[in-house]
DOLUMKE-199849 format. One record per residue: y, z, x of N, C-alpha, C in turn. Coordinates in nm, 2 decimals. Layout:
N
{{Y Z X} {Y Z X} {Y Z X}};
...
REM end
This chain:
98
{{-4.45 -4.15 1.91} {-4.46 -4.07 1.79} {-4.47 -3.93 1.82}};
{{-4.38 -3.82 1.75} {-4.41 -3.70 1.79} {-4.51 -3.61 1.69}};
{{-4.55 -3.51 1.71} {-4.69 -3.43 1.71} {-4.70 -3.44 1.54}};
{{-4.54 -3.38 1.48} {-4.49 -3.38 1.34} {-4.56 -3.51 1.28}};
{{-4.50 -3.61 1.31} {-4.54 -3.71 1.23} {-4.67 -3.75 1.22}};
{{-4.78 -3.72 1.34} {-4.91 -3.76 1.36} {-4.96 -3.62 1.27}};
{{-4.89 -3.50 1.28} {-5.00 -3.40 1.22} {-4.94 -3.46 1.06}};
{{-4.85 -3.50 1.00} {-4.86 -3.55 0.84} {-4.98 -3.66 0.85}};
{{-4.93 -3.76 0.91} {-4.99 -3.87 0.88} {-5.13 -3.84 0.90}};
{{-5.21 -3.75 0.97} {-5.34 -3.68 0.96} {-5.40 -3.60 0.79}};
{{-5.29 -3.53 0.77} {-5.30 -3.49 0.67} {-5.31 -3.58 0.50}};
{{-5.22 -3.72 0.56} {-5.20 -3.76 0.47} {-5.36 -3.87 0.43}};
{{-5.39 -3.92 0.57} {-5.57 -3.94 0.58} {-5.66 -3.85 0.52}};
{{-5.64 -3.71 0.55} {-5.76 -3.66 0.54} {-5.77 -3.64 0.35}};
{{-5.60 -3.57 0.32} {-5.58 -3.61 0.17} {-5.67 -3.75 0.12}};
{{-5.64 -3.89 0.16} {-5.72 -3.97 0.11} {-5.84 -3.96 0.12}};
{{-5.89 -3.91 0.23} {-6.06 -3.91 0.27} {-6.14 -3.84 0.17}};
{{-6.04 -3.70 0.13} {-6.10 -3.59 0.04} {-6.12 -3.66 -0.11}};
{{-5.98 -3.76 -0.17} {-6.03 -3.78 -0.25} {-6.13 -3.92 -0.25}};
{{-6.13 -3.98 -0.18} {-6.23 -4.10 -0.16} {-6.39 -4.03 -0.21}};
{{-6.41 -3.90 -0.12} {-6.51 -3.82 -0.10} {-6.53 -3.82 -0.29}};
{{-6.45 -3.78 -0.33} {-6.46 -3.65 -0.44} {-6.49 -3.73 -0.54}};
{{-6.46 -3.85 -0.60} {-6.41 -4.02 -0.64} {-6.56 -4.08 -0.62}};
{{-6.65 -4.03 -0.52} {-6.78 -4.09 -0.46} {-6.78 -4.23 -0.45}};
{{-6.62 -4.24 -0.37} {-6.67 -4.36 -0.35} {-6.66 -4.38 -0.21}};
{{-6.74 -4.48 -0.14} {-6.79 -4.51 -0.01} {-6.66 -4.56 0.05}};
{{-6.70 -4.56 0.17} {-6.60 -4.63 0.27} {-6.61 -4.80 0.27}};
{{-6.75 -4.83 0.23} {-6.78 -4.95 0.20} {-6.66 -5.01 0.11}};
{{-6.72 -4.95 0.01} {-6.65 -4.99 -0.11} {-6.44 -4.98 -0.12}};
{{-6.41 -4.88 -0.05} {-6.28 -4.84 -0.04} {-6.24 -4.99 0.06}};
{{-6.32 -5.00 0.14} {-6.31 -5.13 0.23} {-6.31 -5.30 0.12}};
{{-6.39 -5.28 0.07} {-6.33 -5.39 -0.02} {-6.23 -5.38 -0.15}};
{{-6.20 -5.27 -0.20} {-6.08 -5.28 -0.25} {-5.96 -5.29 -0.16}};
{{-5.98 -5.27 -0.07} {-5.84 -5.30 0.04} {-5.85 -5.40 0.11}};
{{-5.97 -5.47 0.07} {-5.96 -5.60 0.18} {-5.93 -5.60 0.34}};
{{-6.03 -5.54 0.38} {-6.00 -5.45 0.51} {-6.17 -5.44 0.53}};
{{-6.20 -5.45 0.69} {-6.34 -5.40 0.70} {-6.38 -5.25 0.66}};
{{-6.48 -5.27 0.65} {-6.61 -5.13 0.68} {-6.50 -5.04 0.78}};
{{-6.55 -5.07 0.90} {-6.49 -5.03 1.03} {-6.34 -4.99 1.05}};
{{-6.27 -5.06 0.98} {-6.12 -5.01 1.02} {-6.11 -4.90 0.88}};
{{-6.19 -4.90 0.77} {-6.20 -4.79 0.68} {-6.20 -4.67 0.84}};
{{-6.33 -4.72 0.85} {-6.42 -4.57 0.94} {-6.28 -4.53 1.04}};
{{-6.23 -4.62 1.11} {-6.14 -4.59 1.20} {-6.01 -4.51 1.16}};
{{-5.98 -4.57 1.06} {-5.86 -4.52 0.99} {-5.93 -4.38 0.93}};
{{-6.04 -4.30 0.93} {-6.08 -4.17 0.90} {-6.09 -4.09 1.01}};
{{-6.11 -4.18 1.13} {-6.17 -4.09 1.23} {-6.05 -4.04 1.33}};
{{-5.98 -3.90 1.36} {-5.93 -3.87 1.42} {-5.91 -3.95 1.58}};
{{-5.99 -3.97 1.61} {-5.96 -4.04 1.73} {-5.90 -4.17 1.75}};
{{-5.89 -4.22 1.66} {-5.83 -4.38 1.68} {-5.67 -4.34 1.60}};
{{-5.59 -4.41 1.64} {-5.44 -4.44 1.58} {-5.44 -4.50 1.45}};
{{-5.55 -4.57 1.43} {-5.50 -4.63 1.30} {-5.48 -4.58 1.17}};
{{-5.42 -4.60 1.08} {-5.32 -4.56 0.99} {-5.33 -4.63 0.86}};
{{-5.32 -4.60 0.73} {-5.34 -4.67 0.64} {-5.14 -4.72 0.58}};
{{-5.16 -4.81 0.58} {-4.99 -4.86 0.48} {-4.93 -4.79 0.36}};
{{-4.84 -4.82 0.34} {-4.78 -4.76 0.23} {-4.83 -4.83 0.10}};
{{-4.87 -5.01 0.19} {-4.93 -5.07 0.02} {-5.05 -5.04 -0.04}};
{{-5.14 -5.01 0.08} {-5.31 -4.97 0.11} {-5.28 -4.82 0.01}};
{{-5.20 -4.71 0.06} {-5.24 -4.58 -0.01} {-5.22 -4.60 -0.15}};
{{-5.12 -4.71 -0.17} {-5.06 -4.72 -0.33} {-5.16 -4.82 -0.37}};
{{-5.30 -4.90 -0.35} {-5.38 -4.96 -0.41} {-5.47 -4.86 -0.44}};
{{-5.50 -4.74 -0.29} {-5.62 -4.67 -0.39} {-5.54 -4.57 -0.48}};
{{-5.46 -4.53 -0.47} {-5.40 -4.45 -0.58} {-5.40 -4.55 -0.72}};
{{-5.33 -4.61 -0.73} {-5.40 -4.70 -0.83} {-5.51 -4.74 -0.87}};
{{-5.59 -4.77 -0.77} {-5.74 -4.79 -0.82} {-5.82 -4.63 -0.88}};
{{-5.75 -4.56 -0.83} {-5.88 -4.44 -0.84} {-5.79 -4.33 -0.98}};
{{-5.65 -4.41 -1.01} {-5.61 -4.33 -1.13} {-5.50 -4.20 -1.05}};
{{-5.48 -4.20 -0.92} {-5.41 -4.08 -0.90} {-5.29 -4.14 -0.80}};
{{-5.24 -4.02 -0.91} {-5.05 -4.02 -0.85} {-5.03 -4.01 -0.70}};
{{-4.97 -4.13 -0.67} {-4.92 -4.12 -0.52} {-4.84 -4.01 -0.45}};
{{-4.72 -3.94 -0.53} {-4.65 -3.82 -0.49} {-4.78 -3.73 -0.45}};
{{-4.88 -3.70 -0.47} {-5.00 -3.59 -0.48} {-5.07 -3.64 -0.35}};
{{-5.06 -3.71 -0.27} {-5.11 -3.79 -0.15} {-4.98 -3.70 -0.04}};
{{-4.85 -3.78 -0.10} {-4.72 -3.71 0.01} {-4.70 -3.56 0.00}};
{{-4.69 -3.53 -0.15} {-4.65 -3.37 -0.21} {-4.76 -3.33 -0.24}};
{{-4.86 -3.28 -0.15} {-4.97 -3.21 -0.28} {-4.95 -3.08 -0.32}};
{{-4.82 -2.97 -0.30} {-4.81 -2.86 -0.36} {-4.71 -2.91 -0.43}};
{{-4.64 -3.01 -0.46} {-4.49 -3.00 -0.57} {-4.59 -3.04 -0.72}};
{{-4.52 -2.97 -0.80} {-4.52 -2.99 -0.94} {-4.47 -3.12 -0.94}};
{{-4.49 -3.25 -1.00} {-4.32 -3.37 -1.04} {-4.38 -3.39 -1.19}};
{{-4.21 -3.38 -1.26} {-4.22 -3.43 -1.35} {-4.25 -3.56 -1.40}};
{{-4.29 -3.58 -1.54} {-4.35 -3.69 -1.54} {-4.24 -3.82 -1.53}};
{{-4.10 -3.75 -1.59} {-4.02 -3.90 -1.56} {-3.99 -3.90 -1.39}};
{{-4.01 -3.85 -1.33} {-4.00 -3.91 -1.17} {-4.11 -3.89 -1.13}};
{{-4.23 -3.87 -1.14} {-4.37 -3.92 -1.05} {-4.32 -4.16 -1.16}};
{{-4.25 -4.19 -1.24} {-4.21 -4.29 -1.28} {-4.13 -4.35 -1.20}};
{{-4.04 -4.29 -1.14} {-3.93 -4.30 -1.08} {-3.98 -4.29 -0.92}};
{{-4.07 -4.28 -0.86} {-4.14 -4.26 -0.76} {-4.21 -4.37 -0.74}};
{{-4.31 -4.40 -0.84} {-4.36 -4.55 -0.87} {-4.27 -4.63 -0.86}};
{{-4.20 -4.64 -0.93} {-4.09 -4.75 -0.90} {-4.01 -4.80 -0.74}};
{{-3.99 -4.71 -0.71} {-3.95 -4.66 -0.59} {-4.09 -4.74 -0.47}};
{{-4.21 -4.67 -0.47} {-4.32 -4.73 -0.38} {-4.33 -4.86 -0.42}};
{{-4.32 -4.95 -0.55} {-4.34 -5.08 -0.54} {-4.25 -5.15 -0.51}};
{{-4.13 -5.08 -0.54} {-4.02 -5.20 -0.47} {-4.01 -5.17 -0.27}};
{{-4.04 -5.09 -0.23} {-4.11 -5.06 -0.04} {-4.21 -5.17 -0.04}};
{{-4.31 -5.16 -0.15} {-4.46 -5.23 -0.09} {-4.42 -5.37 -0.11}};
{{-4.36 -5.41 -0.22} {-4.30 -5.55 -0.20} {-4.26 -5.59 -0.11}};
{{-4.16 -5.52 -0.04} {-4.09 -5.58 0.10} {-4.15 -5.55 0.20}};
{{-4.28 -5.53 0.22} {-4.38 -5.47 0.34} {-4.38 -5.55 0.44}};
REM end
């Protein structure tokens, strides 16, 4: 994997961490809405380990916590409301075939 894709995919953690943070909701808790330990929460936060959250994982807590998935990938684009629809559509038919 080259530096690009680990510096997104950092960004795209720390994006979820901030709003987990902001959301006040624990790692505990984020852990059982994803059916996932405590620990692999923590790990999947912590810069030093590889692990990585799914495309189905970011689209459950975006869902769970009420916020648009584009705003996780795009956090400076504007989307309009008929394609942040069209975007949704788009991530559930990926997470189906996961």
């Amino acid at each position: 994997m080259n530096a690009v894709s680990v510096d997104y995919q950092d960004k795209v953690i720390l994006s979820i961490k901030k709003l987990r943070v902001d959301r006040g909701i624990s790692q505990a808790k984020l852990s059982e809405i994803l059916g996932i330990s405590r620990g692999q929460v923590g790990n999947i936060e912590n810069p030093r380990y590889s692990h990585k959250y799914t495309l189905k994982q970011i689209d459950t807590i975006c869902k769970y916590l009420d916020y648009p998935i584009e705003k996780i990938f795009l956090p400076d684009m504007i989307i309009a409301p008929e394609c942040s629809e069209a975007v949704n559509a788009v991530i559930s038919s990926i997470v189906k075939y996961e």
